[in-house]
Phi, psi and omega in degrees: 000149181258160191289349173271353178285287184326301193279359156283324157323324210251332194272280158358304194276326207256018192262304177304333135322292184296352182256006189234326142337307183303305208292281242263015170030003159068337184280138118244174201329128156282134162249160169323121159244088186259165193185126179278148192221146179272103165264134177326123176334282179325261098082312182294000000 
């Protein structure tokens, strides 16, 4: 393959990447991470 074959390739893949970052936006929901915790008598 020639480096201008390769680098169309590569180009392609990273077009194609990039659009599927976009659809699938990456984000998701937060949730809490509450969590009950027992404190030492001194503490209270």
């Amino acid at each position: 393959m020639s480096g201008r074959k390769v680098g169309g390739i590569l180009i392609v893949l990273f077009v194609v990447l990039l659009i599927a970052a976009l659809v699938d936006g990456g984000e998701q929901p937060l949730r809490p991470t509450e969590q009950a915790i027992e404190l030492p008598e001194a503490a209270r």
